[in-house]
C-alpha positions as CSV (number, residue, x, y, z in Angstrom):
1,X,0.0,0.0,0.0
2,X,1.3,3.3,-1.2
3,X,2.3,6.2,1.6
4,X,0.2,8.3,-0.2
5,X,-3.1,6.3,-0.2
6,X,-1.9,5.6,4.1
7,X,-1.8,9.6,4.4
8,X,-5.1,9.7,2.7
9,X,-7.3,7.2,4.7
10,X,-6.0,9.1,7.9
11,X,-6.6,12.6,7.0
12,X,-10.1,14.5,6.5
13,X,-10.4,14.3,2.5
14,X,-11.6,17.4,0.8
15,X,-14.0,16.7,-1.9
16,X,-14.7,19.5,-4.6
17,X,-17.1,18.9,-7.4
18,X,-17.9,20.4,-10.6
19,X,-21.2,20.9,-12.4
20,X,-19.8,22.2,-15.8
21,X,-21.2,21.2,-19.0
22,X,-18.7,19.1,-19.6
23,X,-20.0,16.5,-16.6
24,X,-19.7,16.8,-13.2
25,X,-16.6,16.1,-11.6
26,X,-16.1,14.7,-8.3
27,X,-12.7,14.0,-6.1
28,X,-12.6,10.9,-4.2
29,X,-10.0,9.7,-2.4
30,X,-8.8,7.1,-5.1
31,X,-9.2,9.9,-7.7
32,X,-10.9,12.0,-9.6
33,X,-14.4,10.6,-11.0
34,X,-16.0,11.9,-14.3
35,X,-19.7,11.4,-14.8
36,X,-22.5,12.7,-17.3
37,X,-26.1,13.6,-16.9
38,X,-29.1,11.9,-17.7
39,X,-32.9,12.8,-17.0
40,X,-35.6,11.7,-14.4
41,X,-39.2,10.3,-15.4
42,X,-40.4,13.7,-13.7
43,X,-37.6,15.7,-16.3
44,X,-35.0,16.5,-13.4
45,X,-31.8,16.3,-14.7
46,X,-28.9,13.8,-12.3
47,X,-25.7,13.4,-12.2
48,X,-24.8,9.9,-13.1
49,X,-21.5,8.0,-12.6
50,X,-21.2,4.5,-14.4
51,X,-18.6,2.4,-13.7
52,X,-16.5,3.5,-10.6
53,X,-14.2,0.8,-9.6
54,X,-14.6,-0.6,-6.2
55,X,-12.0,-3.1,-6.5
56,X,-9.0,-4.8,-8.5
57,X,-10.5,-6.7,-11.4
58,X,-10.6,-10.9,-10.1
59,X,-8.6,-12.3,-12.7
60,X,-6.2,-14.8,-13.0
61,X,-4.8,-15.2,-9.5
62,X,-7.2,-13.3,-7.9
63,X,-9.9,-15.3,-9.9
64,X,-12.1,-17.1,-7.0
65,X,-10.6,-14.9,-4.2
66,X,-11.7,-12.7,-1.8
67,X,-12.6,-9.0,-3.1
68,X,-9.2,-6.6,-3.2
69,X,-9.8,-3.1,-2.7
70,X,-9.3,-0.7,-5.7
71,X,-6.0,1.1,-6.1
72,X,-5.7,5.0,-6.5
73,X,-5.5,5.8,-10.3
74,X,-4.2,9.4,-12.4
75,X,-5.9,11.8,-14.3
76,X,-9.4,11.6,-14.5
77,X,-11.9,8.1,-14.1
78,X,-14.4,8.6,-17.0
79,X,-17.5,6.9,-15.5
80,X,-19.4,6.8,-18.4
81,X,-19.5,3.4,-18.9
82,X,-22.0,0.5,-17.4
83,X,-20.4,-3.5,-17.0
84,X,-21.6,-6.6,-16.6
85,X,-20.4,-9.9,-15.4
86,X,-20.0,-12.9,-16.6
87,X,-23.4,-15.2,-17.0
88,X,-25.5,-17.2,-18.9
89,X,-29.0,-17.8,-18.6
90,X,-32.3,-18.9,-20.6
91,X,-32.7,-15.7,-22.3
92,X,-28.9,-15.7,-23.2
93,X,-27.9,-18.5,-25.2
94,X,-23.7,-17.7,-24.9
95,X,-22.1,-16.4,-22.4
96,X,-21.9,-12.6,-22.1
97,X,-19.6,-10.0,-19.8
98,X,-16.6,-9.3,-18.5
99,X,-14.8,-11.3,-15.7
100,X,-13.6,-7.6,-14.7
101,X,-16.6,-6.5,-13.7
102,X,-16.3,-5.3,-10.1
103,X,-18.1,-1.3,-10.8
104,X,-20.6,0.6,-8.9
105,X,-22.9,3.1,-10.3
106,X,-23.6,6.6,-8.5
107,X,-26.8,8.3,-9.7
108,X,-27.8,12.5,-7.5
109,X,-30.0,15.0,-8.6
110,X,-27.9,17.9,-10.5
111,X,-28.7,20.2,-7.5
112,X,-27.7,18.3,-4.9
113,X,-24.1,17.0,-5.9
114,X,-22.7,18.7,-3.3
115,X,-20.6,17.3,-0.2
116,X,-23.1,19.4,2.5
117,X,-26.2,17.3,1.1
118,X,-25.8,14.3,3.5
119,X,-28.7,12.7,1.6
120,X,-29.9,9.4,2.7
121,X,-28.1,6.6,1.0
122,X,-29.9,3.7,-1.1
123,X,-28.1,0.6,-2.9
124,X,-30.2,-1.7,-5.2
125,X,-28.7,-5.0,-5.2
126,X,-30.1,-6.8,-8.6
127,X,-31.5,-10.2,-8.4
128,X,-30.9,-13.1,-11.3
129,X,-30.8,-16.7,-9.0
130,X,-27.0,-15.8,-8.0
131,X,-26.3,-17.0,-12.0
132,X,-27.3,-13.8,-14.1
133,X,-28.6,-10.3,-13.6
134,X,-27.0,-6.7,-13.8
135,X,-27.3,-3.4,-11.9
136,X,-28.2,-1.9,-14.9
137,X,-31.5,-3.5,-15.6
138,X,-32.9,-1.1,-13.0
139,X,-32.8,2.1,-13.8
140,X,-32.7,5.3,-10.7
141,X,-35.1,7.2,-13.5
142,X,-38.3,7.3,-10.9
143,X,-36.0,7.4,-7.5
144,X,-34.2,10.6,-8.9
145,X,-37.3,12.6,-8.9
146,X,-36.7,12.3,-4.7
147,X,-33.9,14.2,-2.7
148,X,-31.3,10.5,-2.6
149,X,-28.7,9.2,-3.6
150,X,-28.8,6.1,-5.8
151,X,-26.3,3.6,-6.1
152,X,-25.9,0.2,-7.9
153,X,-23.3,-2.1,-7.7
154,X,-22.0,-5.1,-9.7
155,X,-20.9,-8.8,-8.3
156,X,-19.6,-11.9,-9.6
157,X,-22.1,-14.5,-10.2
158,X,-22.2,-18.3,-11.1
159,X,-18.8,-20.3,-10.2
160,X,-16.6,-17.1,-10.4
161,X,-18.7,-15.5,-7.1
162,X,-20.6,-18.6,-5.8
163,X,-18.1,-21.8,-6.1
164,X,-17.3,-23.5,-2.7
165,X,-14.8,-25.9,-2.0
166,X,-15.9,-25.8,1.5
167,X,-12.4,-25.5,3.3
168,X,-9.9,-22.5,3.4
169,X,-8.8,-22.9,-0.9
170,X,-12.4,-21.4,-1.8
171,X,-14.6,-20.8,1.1
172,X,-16.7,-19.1,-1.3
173,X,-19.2,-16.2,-1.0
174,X,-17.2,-14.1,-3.3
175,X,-20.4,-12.2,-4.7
176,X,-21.5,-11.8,-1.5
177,X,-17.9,-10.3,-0.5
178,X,-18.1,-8.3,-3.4
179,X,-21.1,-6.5,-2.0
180,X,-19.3,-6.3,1.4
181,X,-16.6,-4.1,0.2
182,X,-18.7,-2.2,-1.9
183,X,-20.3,-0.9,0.9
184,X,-17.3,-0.3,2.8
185,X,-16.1,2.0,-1.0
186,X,-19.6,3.6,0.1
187,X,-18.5,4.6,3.6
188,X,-15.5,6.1,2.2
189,X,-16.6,7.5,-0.7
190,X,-20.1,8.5,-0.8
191,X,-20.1,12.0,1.1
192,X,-18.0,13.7,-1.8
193,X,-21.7,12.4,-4.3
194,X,-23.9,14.3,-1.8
195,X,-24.5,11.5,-0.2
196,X,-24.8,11.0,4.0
197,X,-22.9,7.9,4.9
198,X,-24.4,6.8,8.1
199,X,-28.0,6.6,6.0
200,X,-27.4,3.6,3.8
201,X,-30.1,1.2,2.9
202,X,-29.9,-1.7,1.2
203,X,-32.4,-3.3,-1.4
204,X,-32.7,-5.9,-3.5
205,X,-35.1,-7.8,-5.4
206,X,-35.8,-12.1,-6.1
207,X,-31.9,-13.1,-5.4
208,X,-30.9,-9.2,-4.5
209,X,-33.6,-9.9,-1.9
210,X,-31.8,-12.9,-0.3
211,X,-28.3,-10.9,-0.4
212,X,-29.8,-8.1,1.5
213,X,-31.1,-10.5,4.2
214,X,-27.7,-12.4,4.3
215,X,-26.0,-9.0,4.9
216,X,-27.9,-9.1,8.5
217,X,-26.0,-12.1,9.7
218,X,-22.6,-10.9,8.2
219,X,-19.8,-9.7,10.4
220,X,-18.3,-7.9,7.3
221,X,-20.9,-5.8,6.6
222,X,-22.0,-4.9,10.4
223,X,-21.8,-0.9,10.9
224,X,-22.3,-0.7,6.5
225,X,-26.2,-0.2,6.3
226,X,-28.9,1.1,8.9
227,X,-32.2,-0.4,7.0
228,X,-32.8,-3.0,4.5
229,X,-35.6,-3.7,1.9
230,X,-35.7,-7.7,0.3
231,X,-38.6,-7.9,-2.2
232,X,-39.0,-12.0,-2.7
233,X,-36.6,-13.0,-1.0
234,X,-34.8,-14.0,2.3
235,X,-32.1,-15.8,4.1
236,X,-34.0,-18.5,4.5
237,X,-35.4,-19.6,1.5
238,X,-34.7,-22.9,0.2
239,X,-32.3,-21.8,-2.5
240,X,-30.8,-19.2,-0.4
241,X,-27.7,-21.5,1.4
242,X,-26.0,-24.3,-1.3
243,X,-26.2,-27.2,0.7
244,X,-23.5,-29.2,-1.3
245,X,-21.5,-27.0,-2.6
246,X,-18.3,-29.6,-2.9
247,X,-20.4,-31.9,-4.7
248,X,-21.2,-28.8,-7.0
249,X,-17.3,-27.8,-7.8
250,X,-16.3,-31.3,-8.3
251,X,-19.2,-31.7,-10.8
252,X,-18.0,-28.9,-12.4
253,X,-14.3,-29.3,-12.4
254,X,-14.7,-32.9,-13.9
255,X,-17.0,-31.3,-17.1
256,X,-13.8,-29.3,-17.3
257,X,-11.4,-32.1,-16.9
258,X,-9.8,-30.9,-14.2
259,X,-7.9,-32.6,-11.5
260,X,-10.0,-33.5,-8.3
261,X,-7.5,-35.2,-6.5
262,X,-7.3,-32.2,-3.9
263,X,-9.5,-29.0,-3.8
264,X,-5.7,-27.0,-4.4
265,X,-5.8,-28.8,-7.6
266,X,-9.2,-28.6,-8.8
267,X,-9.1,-25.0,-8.1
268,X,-5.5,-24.2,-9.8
269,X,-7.1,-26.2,-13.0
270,X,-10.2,-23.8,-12.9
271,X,-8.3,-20.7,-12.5
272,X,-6.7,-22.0,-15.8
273,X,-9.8,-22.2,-18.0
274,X,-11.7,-19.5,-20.2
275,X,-14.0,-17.8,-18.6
276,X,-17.0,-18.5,-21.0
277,X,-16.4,-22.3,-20.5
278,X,-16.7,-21.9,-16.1
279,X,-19.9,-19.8,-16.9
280,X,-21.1,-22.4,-19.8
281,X,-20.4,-25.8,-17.6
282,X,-22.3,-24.0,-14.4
283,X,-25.2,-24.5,-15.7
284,X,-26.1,-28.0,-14.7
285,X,-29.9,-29.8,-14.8
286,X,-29.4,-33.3,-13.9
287,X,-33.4,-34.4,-13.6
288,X,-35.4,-31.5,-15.4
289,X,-34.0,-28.6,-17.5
290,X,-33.5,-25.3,-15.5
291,X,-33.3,-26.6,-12.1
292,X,-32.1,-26.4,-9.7
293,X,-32.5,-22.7,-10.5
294,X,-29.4,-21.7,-8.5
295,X,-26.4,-24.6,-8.9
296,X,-24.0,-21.7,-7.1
297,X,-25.5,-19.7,-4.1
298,X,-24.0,-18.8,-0.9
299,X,-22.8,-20.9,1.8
300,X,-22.0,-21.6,5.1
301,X,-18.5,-21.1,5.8
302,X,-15.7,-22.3,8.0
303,X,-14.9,-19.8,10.8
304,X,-11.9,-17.0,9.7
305,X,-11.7,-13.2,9.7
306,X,-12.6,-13.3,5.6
307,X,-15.7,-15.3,6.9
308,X,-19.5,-13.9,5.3
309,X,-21.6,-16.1,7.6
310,X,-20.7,-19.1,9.7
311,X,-23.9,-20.4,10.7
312,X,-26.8,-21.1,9.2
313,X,-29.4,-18.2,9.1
314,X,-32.0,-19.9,11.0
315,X,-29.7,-20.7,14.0
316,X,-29.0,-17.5,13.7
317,X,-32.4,-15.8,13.5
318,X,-33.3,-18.2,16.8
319,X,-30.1,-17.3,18.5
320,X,-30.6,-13.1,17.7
321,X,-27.2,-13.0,16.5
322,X,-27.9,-10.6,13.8
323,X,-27.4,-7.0,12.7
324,X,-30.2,-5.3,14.6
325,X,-31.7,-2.6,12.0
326,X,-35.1,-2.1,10.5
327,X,-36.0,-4.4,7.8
328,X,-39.3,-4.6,5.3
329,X,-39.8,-7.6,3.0
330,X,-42.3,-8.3,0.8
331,X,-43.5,-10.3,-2.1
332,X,-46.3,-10.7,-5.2
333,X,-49.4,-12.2,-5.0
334,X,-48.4,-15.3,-7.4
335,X,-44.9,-15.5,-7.5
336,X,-44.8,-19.1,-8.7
337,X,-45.7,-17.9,-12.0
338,X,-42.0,-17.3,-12.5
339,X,-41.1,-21.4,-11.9
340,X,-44.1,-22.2,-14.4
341,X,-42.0,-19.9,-16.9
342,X,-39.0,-21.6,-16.1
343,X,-40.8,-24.7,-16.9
344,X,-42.1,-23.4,-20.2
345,X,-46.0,-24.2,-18.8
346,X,-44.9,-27.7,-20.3
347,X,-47.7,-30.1,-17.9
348,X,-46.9,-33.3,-19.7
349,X,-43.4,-33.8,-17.6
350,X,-44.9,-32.4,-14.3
351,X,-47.7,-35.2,-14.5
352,X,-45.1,-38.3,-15.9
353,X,-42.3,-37.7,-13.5
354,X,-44.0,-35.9,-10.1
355,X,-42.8,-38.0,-8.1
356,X,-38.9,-37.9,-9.6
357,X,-38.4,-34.3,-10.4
358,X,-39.9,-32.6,-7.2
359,X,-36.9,-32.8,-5.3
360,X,-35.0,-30.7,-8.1
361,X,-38.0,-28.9,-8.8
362,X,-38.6,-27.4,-5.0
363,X,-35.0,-27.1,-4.0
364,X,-35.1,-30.3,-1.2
365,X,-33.0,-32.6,-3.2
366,X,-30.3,-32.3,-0.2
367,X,-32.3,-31.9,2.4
368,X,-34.1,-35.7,2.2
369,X,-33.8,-39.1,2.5
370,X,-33.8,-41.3,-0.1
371,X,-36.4,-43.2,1.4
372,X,-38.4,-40.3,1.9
373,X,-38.8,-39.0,-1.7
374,X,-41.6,-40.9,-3.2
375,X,-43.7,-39.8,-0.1
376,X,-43.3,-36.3,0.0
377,X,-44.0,-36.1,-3.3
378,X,-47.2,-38.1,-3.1
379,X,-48.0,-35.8,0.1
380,X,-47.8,-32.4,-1.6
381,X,-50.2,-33.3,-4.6
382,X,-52.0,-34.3,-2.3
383,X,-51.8,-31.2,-0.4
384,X,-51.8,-28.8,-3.5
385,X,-53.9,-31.0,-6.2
386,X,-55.8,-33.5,-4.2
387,X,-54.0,-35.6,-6.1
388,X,-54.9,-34.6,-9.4
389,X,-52.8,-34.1,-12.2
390,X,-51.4,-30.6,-13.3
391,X,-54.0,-29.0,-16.0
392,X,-54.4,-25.7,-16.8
393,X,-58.1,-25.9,-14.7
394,X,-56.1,-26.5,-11.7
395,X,-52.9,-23.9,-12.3
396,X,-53.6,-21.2,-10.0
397,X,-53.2,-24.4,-7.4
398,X,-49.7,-24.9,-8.7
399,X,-48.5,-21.5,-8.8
400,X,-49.4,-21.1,-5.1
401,X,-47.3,-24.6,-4.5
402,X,-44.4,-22.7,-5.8
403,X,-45.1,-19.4,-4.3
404,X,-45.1,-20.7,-0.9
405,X,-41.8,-23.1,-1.3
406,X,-39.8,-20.5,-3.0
407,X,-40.8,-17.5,-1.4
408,X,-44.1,-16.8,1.0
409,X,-43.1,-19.8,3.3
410,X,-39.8,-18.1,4.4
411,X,-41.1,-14.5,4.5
412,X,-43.3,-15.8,7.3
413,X,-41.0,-17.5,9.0
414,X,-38.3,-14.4,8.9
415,X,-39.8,-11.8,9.1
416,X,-41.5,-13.6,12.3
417,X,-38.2,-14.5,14.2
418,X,-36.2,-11.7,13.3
419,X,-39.2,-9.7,14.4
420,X,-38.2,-11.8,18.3
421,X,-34.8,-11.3,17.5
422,X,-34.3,-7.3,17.2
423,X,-35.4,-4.6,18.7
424,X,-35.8,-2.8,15.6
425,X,-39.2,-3.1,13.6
426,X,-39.6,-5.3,11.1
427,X,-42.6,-4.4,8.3
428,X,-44.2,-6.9,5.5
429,X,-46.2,-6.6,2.4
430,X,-47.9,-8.7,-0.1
431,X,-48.1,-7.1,-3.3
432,X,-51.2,-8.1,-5.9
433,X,-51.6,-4.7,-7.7
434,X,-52.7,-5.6,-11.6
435,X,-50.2,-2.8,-13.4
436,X,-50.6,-1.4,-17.1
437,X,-46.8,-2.3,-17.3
438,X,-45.7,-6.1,-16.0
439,X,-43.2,-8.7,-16.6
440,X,-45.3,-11.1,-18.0
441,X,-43.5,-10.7,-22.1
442,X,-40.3,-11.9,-20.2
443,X,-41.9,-14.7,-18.7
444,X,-43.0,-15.6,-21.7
445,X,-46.8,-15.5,-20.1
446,X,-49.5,-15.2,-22.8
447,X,-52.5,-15.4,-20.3
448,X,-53.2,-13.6,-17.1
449,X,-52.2,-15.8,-14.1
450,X,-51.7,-13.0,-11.4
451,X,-49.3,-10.8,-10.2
452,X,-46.1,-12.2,-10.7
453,X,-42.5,-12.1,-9.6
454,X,-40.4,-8.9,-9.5
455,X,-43.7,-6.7,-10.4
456,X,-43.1,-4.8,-7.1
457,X,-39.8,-3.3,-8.2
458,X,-41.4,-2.0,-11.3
459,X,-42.2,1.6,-9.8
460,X,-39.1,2.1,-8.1
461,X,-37.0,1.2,-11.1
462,X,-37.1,1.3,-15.0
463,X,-36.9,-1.8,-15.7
464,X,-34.3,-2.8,-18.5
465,X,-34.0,-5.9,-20.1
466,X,-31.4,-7.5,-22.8
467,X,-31.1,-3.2,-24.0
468,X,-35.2,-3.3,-23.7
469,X,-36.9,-0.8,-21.6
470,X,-39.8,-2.5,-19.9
471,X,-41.4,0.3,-17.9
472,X,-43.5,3.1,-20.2
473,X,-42.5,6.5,-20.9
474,X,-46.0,7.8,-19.2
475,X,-47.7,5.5,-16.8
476,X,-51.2,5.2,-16.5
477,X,-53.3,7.4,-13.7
478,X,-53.6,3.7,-11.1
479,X,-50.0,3.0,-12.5
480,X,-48.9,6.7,-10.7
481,X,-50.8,6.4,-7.8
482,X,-49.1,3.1,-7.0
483,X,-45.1,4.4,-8.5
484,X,-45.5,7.6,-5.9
485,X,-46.4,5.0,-3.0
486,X,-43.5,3.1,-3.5
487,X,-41.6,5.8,-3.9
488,X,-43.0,7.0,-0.3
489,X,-42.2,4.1,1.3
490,X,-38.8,3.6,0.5
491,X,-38.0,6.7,0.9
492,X,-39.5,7.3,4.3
493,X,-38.3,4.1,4.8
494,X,-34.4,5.2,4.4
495,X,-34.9,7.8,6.5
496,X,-35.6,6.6,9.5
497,X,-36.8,3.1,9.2
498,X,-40.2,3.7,9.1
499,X,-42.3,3.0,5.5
500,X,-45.0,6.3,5.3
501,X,-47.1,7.0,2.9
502,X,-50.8,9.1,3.0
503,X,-53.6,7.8,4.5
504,X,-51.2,4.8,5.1
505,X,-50.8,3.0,9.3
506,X,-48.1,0.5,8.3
507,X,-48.1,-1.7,11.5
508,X,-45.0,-4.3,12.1
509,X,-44.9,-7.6,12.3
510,X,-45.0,-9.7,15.2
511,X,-43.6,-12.7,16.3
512,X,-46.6,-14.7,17.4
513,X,-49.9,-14.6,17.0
514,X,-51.7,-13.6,13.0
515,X,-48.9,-12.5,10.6
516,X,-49.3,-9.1,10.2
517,X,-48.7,-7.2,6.3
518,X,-49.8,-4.2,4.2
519,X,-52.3,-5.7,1.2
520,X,-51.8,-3.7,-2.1
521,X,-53.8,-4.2,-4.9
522,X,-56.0,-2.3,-7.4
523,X,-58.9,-1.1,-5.1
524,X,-57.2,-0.1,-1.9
525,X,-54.0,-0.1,0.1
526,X,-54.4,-1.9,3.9
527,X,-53.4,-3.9,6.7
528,X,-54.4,-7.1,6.6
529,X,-53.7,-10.4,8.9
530,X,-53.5,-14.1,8.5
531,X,-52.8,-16.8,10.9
532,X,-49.9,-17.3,8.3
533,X,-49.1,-16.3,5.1
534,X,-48.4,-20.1,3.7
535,X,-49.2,-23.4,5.4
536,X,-45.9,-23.4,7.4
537,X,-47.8,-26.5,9.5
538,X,-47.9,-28.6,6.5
539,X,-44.0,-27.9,5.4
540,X,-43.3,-29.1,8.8
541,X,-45.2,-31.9,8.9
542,X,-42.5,-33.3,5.7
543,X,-39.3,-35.2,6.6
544,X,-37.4,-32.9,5.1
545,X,-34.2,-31.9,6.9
546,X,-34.7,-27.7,7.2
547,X,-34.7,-25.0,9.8
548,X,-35.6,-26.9,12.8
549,X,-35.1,-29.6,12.0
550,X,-32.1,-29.3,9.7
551,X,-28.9,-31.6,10.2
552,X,-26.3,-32.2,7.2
553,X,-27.6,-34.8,5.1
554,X,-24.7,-34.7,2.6
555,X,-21.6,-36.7,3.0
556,X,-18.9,-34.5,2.0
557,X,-16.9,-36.3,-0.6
558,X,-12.6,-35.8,0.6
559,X,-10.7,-34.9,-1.8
């Protein structure tokens, strides 16, 4: 580390900034950052800074290894330009991005790029199963028509952020690293953009969501955020924690042909191969094409000071050994349209192979016995179908099957215990709002099933999709209304932990008793209660080895 970047961290920095026409100009203690302006829905011009390097790019040796911060650089940073790393995906038949792809985007209102601003602070953390996704598919168009500061922030995803080798050669958690120091670049960094650095928020959507609600049980992010926001997601969904990550790197490092006599090996050999061939071979659907959805996710690692999370979230939540800040969470009405998407609405294999592909198919296929898998299979049609097979007169039955496994099931259970757990407030939503402007074209949806996955962060971003622009230049009257509530929220929200909106008495949720949440949907905005928000009972009832009752049911291979 240079003297001059040791005389720096230790001295107040002075940050000057400069709105000429040329592009504002802000100094940062790594350097000088060059930005352009863009335009808010509402016509206010921002200040927007694309591509600001958080930390040295991860290739070759630093390929698989934890994030390193970025050096100082000379002359002027032209952040002008947005990245994207490395993935693959349905929609994306070859791989695309850059394995240097470690940039954060900085978005302020023109008038407020000022040092003296201390506006609050929120970072959108994009979602994509922990295997695709990109900052810039949500555009700050809508949030810069508010007094923040907006930030996004890249990660690496698939093998290159997710791989695990379970022991000290790849602990893994690199995305979720990634994110770590990002925040920490935000602490440093963010006064100089207007921004107030003991105001951050964190928020995140599907995947994004999950990250937010793992950087509550992180010692490397503790003291980096005051309030976090997961829309469909959380800690402890079942695709949140890999439960076999070995078995997942040896898998791959054999399609590679690499050595798996020791994890050393298997992860020099890896380091050795093309990028687009780690991100192609990643994909892996051993019993049914596109599952499971996330074959690299975060783990739980051995115990060191480079550590993300030791213990399993659940033990976690039940033990209170978590970051204690507000937190809001929420989800759509029928977010298992998006698994029916994945499937391609194709019945015929659900009906033929029920009983073989659930496991894959509901994320339990390491969390049961062997002897156990015919009967669980058999009790959840019954449960969901009454034992009928899937048809299109019964769908709305199996969309709520995977709404509940993948997503409402664990925002009951979280949001419950980490309301016992913390003594800040924890607040819930279910959102089942019919919009003008949905998600259903890139679901590949031709009929109306419901309100479906990620519709709820469609009026706090502009959606962008594969250079496609989802959201519409003028939203309808409803579509407005609902846009400026969001907006309200989360913004009130960032403040001071507390979601407001007009006419609006958001109550929090509460450990026991009816699970309290704010309905949205077309007629009116209101509390609502249920004795729980999916049949928790039932889930419990299954011998499948989760939350409580949760021991490791994977041998670890040696290698």
């Amino acid at each position: 580390m240079s003297q001059r970047w040791i005389t720096a961290m230790v001295v107040l920095f002075f940050v000057t900034s400069s709105l000429g026409e040329d592009g504002p100009l802000v100094e940062t203690l790594l350097g000088k950052v060059r930005g352009y302006y863009k335009q808010s829905y509402g016509g206010r011009r921002f200040a927007a800074f694309e591509g600001i390097p958080y930390a040295k790019p991860p290739v070759n040796d630093l390929r698989f290894e934890d994030p390193v911060e970025a050096e100082p650089w000379t002359g002027i940073w032209n952040a002008t330009t947005v990245y994207t790393c490395p993935q693959i995906a349905v929609w994306i038949p070859e791989p695309i991005g850059n394995e240097d792809c470690l940039y954060l985007n900085v978005y302020v209102p023109e008038d407020k790029l000022d040092d003296k601003s201390n506006l609050d602070v929120i970072v959108y953390i994009h979602g994509g199963g922990f295997m695709m996704g990109d900052p810039n598919y949500a555009g700050p168009e809508y949030l810069m028509d508010r007094n923040i500061v907006s930030l996004s922030i890249n990660y690496r995803l698939s093998a290159l952020g997710f791989l695990s080798t379970e022991d000290n050669i790849v602990p893994g958690n690199m995305g979720l690293k990634d994110q770590a120091i990002a925040l920490r670049w935000i602490q440093k960094h963010i006064k100089g953009f207007g921004g107030n650095p003991n105001s951050v928020t964190i928020i995140g959507g599907s995947a994004g969501a999950i990250c937010v609600h793992l950087h509550y049980f992180s010692p490397l992010s503790r003291g980096l955020f005051h309030r976090g926001i997961s829309q469909a997601g959380t800690a402890l969904a079942p695709w949140a924690i890999h439960k076999a990550p070995l078995k997942e790197a040896k898998r791959l490092g054999a399609s590679l042909h690499c050595d798996n006599s020791s994890t050393r090996e298997l992860v020099k050999c890896l380091k050795l191969k093309p990028v687009k061939q780690i991100i192609k071979n990643a994909i892996y659907s051993p019993i049914i094409n596109g599952f499971p959805i996330s074959p690299f996710s975060p783990v739980v690692e051995k115990e060191s000071p480079s550590a993300f999370i030791l213990d399993d979230p659940y033990k976690l939540l039940k033990s209170g050994n978590i970051t204690d800040v507000p937190w809001l969470s929420g989800a759509t009405t029928e977010e298992g349209i998006l698994i029916l998407s994945l499937l391609k609405f194709q019945y015929n294999d659900l009906n033929e192979r029920w009983g073989i592909i659930l496991p894959d198919l509901l994320n339990y296929e390491h969390t049961i016995a062997e002897s156990d898998i015919v009967d669980v299979a058999h009790r959840i049609k019954t449960f969901y179908l009454n034992d009928n097979k899937v048809t299109e007169d019964n769908i709305q039955s199996v969309i709520k099957l995977f709404s509940d496994r993948y997503f409402h099931l664990d925002l009951d259970r979280s949001a419950r215990l980490q309301a016992n757990a913390a003594k800040s407030s924890v607040y819930s939503y279910i959102y089942g709002y019919r919009q003008v402007t949905n998600l259903d074209e890139l679901y590949g949806v031709t009929k109306y099933y419901g309100v479906s996955h990620g519709s709820d962060t469609l009026f706090l971003y502009v959606v962008k999709f594969l250079g496609i622009t989802l959201s519409k230049d003028k939203l309808s009257n409803s579509d407005e209304r609902i846009k400026e509530f969001f907006l309200d929220i989360v913004t009130s929200f960032a403040k001071d932990g507390k979601p407001i909106s007009k006419g609006i008495t958001w109550e929090p949720v509460v450990y026991s008793g009816e699970f309290r949440y704010l309905f949205i949907h077309n007629d009116e905005i209101k509390m609502t209660s249920k004795n729980e928000l999916a049949p928790v009972r039932f889930w419990q009832s299954l011998p499948l080895r989760e939350y409580e009752n949760s021991i490791s049911v994977y041998k670890h291979d040696e290698l």
